[in-house]
Each structure stands twice: as C-alpha cells, then as structure tokens.
BATI-944031 format. One record per atom (N, C-alpha, C, O): x, y, z; residue in one letter. Coordinates in steps of 0.05 Angstrom, whole numbers, plus 5000, padded with zeros to 4 digits. Example, Ala and Ser with C-alpha at 12.3 -4.5 7.8 and 13.67 -1.06 7.14 Angstrom:
% residues 2
526448865156a/524649105156a/526449345156a/528549345169a/525749555142s/527349795143s/525850015157s/526850235161s/
***
This chain:
% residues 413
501749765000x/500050005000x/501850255000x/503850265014x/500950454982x/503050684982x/502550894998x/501550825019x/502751074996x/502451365013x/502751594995x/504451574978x/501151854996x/501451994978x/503552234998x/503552484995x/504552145011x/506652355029x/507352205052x/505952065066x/510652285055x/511652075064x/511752145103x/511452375112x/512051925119x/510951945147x/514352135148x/516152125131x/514452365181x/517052395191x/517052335221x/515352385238x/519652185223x/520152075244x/521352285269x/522752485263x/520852235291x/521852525307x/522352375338x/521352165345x/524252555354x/524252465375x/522252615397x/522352845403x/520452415408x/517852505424x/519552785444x/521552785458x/517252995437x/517853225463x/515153115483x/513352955480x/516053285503x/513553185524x/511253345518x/509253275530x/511053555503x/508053645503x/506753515475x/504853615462x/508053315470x/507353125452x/505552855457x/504352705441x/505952835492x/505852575499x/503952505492x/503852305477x/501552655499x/499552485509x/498052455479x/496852235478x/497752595457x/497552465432x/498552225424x/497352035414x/501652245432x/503552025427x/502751775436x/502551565423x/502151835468x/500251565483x/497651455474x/496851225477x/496351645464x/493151575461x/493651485437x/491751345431x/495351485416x/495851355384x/496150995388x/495150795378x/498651065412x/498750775426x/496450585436x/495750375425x/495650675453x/493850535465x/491250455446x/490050245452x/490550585428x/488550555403x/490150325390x/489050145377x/492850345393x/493650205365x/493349945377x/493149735364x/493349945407x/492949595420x/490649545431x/490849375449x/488049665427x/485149675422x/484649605444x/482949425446x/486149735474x/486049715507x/483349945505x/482750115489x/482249835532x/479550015545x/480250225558x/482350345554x/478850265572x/479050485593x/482150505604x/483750325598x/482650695617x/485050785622x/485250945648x/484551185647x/486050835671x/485950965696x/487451295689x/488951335670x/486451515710x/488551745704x/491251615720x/493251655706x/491651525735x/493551355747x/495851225731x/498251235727x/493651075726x/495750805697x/497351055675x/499551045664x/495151255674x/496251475646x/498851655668x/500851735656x/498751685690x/501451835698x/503551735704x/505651855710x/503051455701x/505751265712x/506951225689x/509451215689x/505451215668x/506151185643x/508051355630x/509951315615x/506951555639x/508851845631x/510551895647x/512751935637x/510351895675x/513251835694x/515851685680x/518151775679x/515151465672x/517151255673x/518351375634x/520751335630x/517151455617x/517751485586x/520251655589x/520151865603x/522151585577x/524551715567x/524551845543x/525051745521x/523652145549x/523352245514x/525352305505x/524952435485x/528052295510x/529152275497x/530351985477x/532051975459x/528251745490x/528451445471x/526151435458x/525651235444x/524451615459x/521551545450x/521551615421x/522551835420x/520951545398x/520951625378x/517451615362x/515951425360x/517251805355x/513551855334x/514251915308x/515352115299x/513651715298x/512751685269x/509751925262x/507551875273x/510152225237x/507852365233x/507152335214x/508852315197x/504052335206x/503952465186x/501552705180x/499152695184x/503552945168x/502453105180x/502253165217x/504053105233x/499653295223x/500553295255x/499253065267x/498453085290x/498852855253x/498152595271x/500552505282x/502852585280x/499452285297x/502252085308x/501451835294x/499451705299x/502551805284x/501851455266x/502951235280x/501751035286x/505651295288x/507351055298x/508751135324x/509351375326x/509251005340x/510850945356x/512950745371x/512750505375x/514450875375x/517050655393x/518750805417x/518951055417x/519750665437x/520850805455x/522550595464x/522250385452x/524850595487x/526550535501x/527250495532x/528150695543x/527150335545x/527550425574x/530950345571x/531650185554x/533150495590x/535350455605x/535750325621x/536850405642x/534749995617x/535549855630x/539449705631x/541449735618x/538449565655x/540749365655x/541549135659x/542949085679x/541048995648x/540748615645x/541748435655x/543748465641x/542348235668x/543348025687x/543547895659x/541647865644x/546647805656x/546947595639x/549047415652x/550647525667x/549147085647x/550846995647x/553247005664x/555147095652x/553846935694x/556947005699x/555147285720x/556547375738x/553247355718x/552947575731x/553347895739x/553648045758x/553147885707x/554748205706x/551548325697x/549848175686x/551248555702x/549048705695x/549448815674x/551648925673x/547648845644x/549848935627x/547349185616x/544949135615x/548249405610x/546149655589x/545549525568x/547149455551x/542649475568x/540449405552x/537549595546x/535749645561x/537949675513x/534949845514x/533249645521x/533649405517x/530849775533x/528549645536x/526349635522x/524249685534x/526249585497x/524449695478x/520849735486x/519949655507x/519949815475x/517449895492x/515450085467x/516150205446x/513450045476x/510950185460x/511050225443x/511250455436x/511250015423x/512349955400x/509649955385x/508449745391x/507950135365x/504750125356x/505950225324x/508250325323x/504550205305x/503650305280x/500250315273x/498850115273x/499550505269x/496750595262x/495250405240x/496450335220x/492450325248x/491450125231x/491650345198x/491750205177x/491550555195x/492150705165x/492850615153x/491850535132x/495950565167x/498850615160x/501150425157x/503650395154x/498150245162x/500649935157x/501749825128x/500549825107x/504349745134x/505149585105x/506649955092x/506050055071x/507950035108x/509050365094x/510950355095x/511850475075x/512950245113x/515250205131x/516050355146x/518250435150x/513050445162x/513850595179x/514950385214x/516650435231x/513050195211x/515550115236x/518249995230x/519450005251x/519649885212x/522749905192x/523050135206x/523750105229x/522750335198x/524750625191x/524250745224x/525350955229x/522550615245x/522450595279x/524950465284x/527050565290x/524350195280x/527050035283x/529650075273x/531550005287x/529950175254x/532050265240x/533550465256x/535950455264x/531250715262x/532350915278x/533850865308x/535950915319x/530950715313x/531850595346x/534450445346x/536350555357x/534750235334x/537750025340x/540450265331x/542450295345x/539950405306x/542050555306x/542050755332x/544350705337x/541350925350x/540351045368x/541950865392x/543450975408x/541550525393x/542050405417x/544850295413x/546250215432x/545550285392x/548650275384x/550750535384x/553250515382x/549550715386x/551450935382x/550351025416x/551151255423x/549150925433x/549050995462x/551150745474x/552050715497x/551650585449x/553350375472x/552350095492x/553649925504x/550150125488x/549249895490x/549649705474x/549649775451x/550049455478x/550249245468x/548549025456x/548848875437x/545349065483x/544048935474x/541049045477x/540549225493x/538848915461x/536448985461x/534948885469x/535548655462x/531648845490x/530848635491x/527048775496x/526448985506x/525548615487x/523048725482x/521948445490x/523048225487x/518548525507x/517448345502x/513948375474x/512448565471x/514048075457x/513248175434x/509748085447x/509047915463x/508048305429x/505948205435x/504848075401x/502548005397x/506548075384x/505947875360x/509747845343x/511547985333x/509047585350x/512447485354x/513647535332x/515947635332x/511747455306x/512447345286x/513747635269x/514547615246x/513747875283x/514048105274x/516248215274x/516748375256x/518748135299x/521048215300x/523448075299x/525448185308x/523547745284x/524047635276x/525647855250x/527947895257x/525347915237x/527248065212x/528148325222x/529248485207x/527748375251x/529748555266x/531848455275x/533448615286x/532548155274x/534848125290x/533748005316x/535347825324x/531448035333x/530547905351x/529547605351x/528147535332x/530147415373x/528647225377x/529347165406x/531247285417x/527446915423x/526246885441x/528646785457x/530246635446x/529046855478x/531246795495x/530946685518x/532646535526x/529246735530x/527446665556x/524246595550x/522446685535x/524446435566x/520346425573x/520246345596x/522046275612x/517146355599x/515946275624x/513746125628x/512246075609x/513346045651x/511645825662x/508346045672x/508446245686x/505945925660x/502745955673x/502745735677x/503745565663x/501245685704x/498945415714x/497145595734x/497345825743x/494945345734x/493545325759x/493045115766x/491744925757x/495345185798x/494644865821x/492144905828x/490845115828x/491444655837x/489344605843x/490144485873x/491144265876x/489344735898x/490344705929x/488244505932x/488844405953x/486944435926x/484044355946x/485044055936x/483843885948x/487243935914x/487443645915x/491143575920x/492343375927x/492443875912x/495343865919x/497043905934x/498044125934x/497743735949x/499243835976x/503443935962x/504743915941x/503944055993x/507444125979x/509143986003x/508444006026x/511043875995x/514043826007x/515044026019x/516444146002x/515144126039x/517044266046x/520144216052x/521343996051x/521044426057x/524544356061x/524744386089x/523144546099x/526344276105x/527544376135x/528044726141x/529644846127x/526844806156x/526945116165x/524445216154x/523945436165x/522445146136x/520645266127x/518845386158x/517645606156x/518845276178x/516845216201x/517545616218x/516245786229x/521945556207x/522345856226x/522546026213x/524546166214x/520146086193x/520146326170x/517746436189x/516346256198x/517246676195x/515346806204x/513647006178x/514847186166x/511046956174x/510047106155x/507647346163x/506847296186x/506747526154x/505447706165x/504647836137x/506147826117x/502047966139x/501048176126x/501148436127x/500448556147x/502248606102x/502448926108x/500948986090x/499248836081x/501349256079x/500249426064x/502349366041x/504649286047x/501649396014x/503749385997x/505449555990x/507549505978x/504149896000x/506450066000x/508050156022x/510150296021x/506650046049x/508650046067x/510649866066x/512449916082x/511149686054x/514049486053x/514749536024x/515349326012x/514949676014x/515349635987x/518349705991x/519749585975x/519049816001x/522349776011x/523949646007x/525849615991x/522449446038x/523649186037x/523648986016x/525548876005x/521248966012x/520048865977x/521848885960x/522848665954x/522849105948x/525449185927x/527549125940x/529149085922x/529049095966x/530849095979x/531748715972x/533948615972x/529648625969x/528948265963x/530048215932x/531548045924x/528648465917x/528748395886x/531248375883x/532448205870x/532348645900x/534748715884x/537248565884x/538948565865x/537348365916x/538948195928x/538947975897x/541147895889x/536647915884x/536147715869x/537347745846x/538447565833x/537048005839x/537948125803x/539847955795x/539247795778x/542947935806x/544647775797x/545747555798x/548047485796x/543247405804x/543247145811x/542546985785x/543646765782x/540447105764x/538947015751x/539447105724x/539047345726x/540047065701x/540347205672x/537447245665x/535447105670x/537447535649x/534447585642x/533447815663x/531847995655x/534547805694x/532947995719x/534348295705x/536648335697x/532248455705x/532148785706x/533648875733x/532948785754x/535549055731x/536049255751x/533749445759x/534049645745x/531949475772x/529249775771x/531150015762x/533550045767x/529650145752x/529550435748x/528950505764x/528050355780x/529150805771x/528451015791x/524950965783x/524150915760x/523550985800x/519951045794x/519050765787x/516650725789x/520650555778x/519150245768x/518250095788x/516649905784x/519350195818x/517650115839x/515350105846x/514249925858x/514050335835x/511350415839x/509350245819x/506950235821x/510950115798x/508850025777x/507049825793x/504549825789x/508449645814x/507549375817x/506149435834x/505249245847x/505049785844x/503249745862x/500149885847x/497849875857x/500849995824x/498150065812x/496449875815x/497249645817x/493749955816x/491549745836x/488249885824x/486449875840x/487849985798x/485650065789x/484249805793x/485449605785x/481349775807x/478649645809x/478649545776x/478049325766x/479449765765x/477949725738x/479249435725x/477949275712x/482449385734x/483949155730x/483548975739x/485248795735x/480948885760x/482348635777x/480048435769x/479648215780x/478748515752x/477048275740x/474348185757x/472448045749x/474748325785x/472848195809x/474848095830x/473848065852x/476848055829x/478348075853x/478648215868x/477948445864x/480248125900x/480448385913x/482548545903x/483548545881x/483148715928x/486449035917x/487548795919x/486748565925x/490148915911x/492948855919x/493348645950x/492248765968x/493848525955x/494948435975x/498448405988x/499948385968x/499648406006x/501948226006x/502948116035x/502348206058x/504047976031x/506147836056x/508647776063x/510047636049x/509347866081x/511348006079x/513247666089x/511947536106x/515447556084x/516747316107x/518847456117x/519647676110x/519847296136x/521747416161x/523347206167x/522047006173x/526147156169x/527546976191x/529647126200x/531147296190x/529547016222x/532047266241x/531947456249x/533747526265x/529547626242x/529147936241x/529848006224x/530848226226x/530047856191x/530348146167x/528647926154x/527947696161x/528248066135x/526048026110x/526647836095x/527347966075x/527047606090x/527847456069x/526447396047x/527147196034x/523647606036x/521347516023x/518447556019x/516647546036x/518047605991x/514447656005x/513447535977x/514647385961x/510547655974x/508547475954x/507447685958x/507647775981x/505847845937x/503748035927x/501747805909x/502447655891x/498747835922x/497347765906x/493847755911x/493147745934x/492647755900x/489047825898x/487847555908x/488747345901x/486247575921x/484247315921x/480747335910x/479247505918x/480147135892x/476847285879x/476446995895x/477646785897x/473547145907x/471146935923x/468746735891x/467146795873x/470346445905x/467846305884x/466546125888x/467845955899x/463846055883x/462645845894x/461745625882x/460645725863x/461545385880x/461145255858x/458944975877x/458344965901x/458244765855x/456644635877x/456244475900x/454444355912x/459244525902x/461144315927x/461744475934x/463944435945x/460944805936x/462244975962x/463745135945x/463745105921x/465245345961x/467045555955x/469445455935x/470845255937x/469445585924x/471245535891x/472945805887x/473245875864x/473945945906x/475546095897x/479346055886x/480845865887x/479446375876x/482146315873x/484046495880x/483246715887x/486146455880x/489146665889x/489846715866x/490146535850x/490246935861x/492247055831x/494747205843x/494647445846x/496447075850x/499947115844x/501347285822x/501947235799x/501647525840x/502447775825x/505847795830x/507247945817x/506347675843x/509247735853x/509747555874x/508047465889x/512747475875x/513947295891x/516947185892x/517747055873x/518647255914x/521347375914x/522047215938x/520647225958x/524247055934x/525246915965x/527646925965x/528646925942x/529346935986x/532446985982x/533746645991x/536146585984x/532046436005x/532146186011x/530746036007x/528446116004x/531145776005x/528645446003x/527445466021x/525245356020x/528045606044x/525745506066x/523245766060x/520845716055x/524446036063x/522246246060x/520846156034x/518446096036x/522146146008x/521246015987x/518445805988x/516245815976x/519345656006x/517145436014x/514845526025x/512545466015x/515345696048x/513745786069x/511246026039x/508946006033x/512946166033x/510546386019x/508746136005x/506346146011x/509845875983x/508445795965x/506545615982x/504345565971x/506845516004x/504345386026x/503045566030x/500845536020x/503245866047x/501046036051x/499846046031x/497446056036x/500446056006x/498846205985x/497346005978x/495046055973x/498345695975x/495545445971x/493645376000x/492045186002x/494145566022x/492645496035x/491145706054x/490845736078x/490345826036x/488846056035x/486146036040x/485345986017x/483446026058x/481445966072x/479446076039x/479346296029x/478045826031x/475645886010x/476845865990x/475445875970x/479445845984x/481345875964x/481645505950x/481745315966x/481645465924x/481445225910x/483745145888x/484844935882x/484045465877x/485845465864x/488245725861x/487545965863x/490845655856x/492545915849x/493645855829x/495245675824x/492446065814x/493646275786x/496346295785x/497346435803x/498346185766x/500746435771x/501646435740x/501746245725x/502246665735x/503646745708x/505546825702x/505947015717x/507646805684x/510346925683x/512046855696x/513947005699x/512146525711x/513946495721x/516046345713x/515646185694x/518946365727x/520846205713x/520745915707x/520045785726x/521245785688x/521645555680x/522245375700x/521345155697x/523645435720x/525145285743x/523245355760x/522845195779x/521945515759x/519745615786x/519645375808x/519245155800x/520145425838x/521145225852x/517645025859x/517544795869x/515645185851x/513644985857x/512944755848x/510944655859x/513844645833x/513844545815x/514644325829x/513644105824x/517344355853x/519244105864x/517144065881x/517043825889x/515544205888x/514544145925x/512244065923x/511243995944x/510244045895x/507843965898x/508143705898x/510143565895x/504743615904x/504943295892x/504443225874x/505243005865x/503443345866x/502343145825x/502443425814x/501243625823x/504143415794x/504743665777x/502343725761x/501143935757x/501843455751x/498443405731x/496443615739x/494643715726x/497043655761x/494043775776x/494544135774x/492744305779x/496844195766x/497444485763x/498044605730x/499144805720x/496444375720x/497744465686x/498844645678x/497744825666x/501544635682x/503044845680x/503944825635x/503944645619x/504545175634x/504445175611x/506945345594x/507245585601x/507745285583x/510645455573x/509345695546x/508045675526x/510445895559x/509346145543x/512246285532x/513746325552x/513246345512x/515446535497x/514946815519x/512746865529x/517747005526x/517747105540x/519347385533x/518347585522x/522247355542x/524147525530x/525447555498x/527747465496x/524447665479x/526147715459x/528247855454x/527448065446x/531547855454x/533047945452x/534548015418x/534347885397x/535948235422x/536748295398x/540848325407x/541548505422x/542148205398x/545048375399x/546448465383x/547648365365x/546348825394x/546249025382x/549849035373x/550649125352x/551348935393x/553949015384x/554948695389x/555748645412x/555048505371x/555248225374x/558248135392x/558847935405x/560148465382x/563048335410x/562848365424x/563048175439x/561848645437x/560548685456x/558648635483x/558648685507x/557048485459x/555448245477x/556548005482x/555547915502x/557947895475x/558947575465x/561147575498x/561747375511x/562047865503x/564347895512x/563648115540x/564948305549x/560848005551x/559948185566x/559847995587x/560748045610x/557947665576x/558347505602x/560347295595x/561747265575x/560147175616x/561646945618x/560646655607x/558446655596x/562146425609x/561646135595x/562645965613x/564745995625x/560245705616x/560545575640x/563345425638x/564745395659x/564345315609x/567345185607x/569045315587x/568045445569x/571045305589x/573545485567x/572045435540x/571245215532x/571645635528x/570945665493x/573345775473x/575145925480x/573045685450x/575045845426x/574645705404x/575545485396x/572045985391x/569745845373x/571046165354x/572146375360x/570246065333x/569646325306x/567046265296x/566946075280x/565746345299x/563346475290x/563646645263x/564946855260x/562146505243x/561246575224x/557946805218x/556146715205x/557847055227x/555147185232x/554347265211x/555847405198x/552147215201x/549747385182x/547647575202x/546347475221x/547647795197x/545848125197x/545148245174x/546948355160x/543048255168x/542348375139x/540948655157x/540448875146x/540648595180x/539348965185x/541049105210x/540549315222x/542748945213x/545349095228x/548348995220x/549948905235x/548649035196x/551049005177x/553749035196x/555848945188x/553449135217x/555949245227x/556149025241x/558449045250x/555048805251x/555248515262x/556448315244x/557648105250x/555948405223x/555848195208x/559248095203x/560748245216x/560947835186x/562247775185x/563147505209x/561447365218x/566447485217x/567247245230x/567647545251x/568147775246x/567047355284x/567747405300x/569247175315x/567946965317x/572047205328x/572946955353x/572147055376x/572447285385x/570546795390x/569846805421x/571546715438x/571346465439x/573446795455x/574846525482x/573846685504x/572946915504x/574146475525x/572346555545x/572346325566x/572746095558x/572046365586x/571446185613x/568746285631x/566746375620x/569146245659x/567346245677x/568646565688x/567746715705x/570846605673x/572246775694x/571247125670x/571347365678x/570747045648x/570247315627x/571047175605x/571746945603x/570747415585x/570847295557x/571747545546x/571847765557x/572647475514x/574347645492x/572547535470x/571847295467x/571747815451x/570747785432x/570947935404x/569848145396x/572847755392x/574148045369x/573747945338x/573247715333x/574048205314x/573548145289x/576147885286x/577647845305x/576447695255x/578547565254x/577147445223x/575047425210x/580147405220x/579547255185x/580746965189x/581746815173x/580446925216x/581046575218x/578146545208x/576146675211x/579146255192x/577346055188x/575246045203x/575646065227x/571946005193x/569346045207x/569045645226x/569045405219x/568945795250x/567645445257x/564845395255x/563845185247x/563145635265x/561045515260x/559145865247x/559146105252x/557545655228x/556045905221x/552045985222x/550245845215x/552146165231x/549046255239x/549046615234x/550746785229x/546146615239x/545546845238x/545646985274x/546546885295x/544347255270x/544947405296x/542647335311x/542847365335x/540447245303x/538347045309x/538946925331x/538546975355x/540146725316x/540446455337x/542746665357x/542346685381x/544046735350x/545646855378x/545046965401x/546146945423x/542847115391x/540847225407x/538846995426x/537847065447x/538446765417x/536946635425x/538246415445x/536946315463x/541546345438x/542246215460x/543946405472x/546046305481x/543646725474x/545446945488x/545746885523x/547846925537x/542946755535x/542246875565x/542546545572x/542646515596x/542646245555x/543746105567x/540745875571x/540545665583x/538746015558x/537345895563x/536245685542x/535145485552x/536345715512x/536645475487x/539445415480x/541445555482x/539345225474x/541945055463x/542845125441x/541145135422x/545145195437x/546545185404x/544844865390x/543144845373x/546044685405x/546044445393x/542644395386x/542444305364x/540044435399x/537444525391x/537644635365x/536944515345x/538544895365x/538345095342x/539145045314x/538245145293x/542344765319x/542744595298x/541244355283x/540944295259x/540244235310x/537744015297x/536144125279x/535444015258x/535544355286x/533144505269x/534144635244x/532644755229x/536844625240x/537944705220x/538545055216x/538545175194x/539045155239x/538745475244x/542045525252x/542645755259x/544645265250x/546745255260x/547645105241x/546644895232x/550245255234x/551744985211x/554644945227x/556245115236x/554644735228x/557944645248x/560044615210x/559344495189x/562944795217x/563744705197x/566644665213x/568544645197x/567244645238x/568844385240x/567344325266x/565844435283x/569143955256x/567143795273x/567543875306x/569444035310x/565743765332x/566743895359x/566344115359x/565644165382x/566344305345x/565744655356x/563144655371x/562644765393x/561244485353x/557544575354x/557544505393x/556544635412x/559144235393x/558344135427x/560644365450x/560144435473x/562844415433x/563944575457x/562344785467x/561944815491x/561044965444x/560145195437x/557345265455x/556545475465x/556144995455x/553945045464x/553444875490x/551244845500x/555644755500x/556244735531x/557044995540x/556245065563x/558845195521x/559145405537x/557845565547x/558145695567x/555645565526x/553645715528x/552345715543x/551945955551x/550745535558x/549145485574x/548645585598x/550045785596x/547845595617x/547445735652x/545545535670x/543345445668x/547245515686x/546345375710x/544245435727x/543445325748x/543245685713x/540345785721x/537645895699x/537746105686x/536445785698x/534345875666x/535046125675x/536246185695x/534246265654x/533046555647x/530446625660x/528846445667x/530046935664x/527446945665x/528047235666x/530047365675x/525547315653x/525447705653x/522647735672x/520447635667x/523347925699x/521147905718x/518947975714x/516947895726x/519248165695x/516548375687x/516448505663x/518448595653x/514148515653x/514148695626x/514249025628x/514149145650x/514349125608x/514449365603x/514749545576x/514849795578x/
***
C-alpha cells in the first residue's frame, strides 16, 4: 500500500505525549484507562528514547526505550534498551513505517553503547527480521490446592510471615528483588519510579478480585521475602471455589521460598492459584504432589536482539573454556555481520573481528536466542538454524553457552 506523502520520524517532546500515548493505546485496542495508569506511564517514558512516526500532525507510529540493565550469564549487569510501545496505526500499515522505527531505534542503541536489546513481543512473528528472537520464557498454571499438597524443606516452620500494606514494605520488597537481580540472567536492575508500577491497583483491573494484597516473610529479624497477590471469592456446587492470583513472589532461601508457596495454597475458600510469568525452574513445581493437577504451561517471553555482537558475546561469561569463530549473518545490522572469535571461561570472555577460518556459522538470530543461556546451540542445529563447519565446535560451543540457572525476565514493560 502506498502513501501519497511520506510519514516523519521525530524524537517525542513531552508536550507531545499524550497524543503520542493515546495513538498507542488505540493501536492495541485497550479500554479504559485509569488517570493513574496514564501518569505512571508518563513518569517512567524517556523522551529522549521515545520516537513518533507523523503524518502530518498525527502520530501514526510509535516506539520507545527504557535504560535498562540486564543480568546475563556470569552475573554481570549489562546496558540494555528496553524496547517498549512499539504501535503503527491501523492506516498506515505495510508503509515502513515501523522499519524506519527500528532502524532509527537500533541505530540510536548502538551509538549509546549498548550492546543489547530486549522487548517483550505481543505478535512474535514480527520482530524476527529485526534481529530479535526468544531467549527466555515462562511458566502459567493453575494448582489446584483443594487436591495438591507441597513438600516442604527443613526451616520452612522458622520463616515468620505477616501481612502489610503493599506500600508500606515496598522497601523491603525491592530490597528482596534487588538481592536477586544477579543471581538470575534475564532479571532487570529497577529504574528510579519502576517501583511504583507493581503497586498500581485500578478496580477497573482486577477482574472481580480483591486490591492488591501482600506478605511479607521474616527469619531472624530481616525480611527474606514476600508474595503480592489478589484473592476472587467463588462458589461452585461443592462449596466455595475460589482463587489466588499471584502477582509477585521473591525469596532469598528454600525455606522462605517454601513457606510463601504453602500460605498462598492454603488460603481459607481458596481452591485454586493462578500464577503467570513464572520462571521455567519456578521452585513449585519440586514441592507439589502431582504436577498434573497444576497444568502448568510454557509461554515465549524475553526477545532479545544483539546490538553490538563483541560486545555482547564478551559481556558474560561461559560455564567451560570456549575458542569458537563464528561465522555471523545481519542483513539489518551489517555492522555485526562477518567472522567473529569468542574465548572465554567462567572467569570473562574476549570477543574480536578475525579472518581465521569460520567454525560455526549462523545468523544473529540464533545468537540472540542462546545469548542468556537458556536454548541450546545444539537445539538450534537440529533444526537446521546452525551449521557446524568443524567437527566438535557445535558441542563445545553450546556447553559453553549454557547457565546453571534458566533465564527469566521478571516483568514486562
């Protein structure tokens, strides 16, 4: 479809926003809109990452950035845009106007020095020819308390738990997260103000549930933990049928760990708990009794892009000694493209241009996809997305790769 005048791309001013926002939010055909939800929104936007696609004085398109910083691998936090509010106008589709977003943006996150990109997609199949693919996912179920009991570990009994307000501990709360960040590849550093997201609490959101809830755990006298989450009242013909929806949940040990996921299945009227977005490894999983009964479900999660492939390659670490050449294809970040050598241990890594011989060759795709440790080179080869061109590279390469802890990105944005 053509255009009889072409869109201009601009970097969002703030007395732009709220056009800018309301183009968005149309373009993802969301309802009502707390004034609340609309100021947090604008709190947290970096206009100087936000970019609007015009035409004329409309806003057609949008994209933006958060300044995050990413837990990869080895544990280093690394500067990652956060891609975000990513819309094109039902007009204006098929123009290239989100291309010439992306285009702008990755050049934009390369010349800030970041290395890597990571978005979560709400239609996958779209940023696939950006250089992105899926790096992390996560776990939905619902147990079913009223037939599944849990294992506990030793100490669960001297966790003390209690109920607060969710903005009176929110402190401690983040004081939990943050202990966690570099434990895990995929965890966000917060931003200044991202605290506040997880307590927005519009009626209009909770479906019929109650507010917010949380609980706070304790051993020793400090905080080792809490659980934010709703309970909806339900009745069915054998009695009360409600459920728990698990909004949040942070433990710094197995035992507090234990202790929050028993309170939360044994919640008075309560039948079943909800949980969404959680890690692959999510520890409930060890402590129930019949997994069957929690149908748990694997959902795509983190999409990553790497923006400066030495950069990235040479940001975390590898669980055993590597010294691989990589053969890279980028058709929309050329400046990746060619042989790069990786060596590297548990201890850091080196990652430089070279005209040695390629060992193995792929696109920036797959690099992106086993970056955080969580898919296999050797996966990515079965499927034919990896060419081994000497023999042994494909298995060193993608032992190195790997992490002794899944991935998981805690929250969207």
């Amino acid at each position: 479809m053509g255009t009889d005048r072409a869109t201009e791309l601009k970097v969002l001013r703030p007395e732009e926003w709220d056009g800018w926002w309301d183009g968005l939010i149309r373009a993802f055909g969301d309802g009502p809109v707390t004034a609340e939800e609309r100021e947090l929104d604008r709190s947290v936007t970096e206009f100087d990452r936000s970019l609007a696609a015009w035409d004329g004085d409309t806003v057609v398109g949008t994209a933006g950035a958060f300044s995050f910083r990413m837990t990869v691998p080895g544990g280093t936090q690394v500067p990652t845009a956060g891609v975000t509010m990513v819309s094109v106008a039902a007009t204006h589709r098929r123009r290239g106007v989100l291309t010439s977003m992306m285009r702008r943006q990755l050049d934009d996150v390369r010349a800030l020095g970041e290395p890597l990109a990571v978005l979560t997609a709400s239609e996958p199949a779209i940023y696939g020819r950006f250089g992105y693919n899926s790096a992390a996912f996560q776990v939905h179920a619902e147990i079913d308390t009223s037939r599944v009991t849990l294992a506990v570990p030793a100490g669960t009994e001297d966790v003390r738990l209690r109920y607060a307000k969710p903005a009176d501990v929110l402190d401690a709360c983040e004081a939990v997260y943050a202990a966690l960040v570099p434990r895990r590849p995929g965890m966000l550093d917060r931003l200044p103000g991202w605290e506040q997201v997880a307590l927005v609490d519009p009626e209009s959101g909770r479906d019929g549930a109650s507010a917010l809830q949380c609980v706070l755990a304790e051993r020793d006298g400090r905080v080792t933990g809490y659980a934010r989450f709703r309970t909806k009242l339900g009745w069915g013909p054998s009695g009360h049928d409600g459920t728990v929806k698990l909004e949040a949940l942070e433990a710094l040990d197995p035992a507090t760990d234990a202790a929050l996921w028993r309170f939360l299945c044994d919640i008075d009227l309560m039948s079943t708990l909800s949980v969404r977005g959680r890690p692959v490894d999510d520890t409930w999983q060890y402590l129930v009794s019949d997994i069957r009964r929690c149908v748990p479900r694997l959902r795509d999660s983190a999409y990553v892009r790497l923006v400066d492939v030495g950069k990235a390659l040479a940001a975390r670490s590898y669980q055993v000694p590597v010294d691989v050449v990589f053969e890279v294809e980028d058709t929309f970040c050329p400046w990746n493209a060619g042989r790069w050598r990786l060596t590297g241990d548990a201890k850091g890594a080196a990652c430089e241009r070279t005209s040695d011989a390629a060992e193995l060759s792929l696109s920036v795709r797959e690099l992106a996809a086993c970056y955080l440790g969580g898919v296999s080179l050797l996966s990515l080869a079965a499927a034919g997305r990896v060419r081994e061109l000497r023999p042994g590279a494909l298995t060193e390469a993608s032992v190195a790769f790997g992490s002794p802890v899944v991935p998981w990105l805690p929250h969207g944005f």
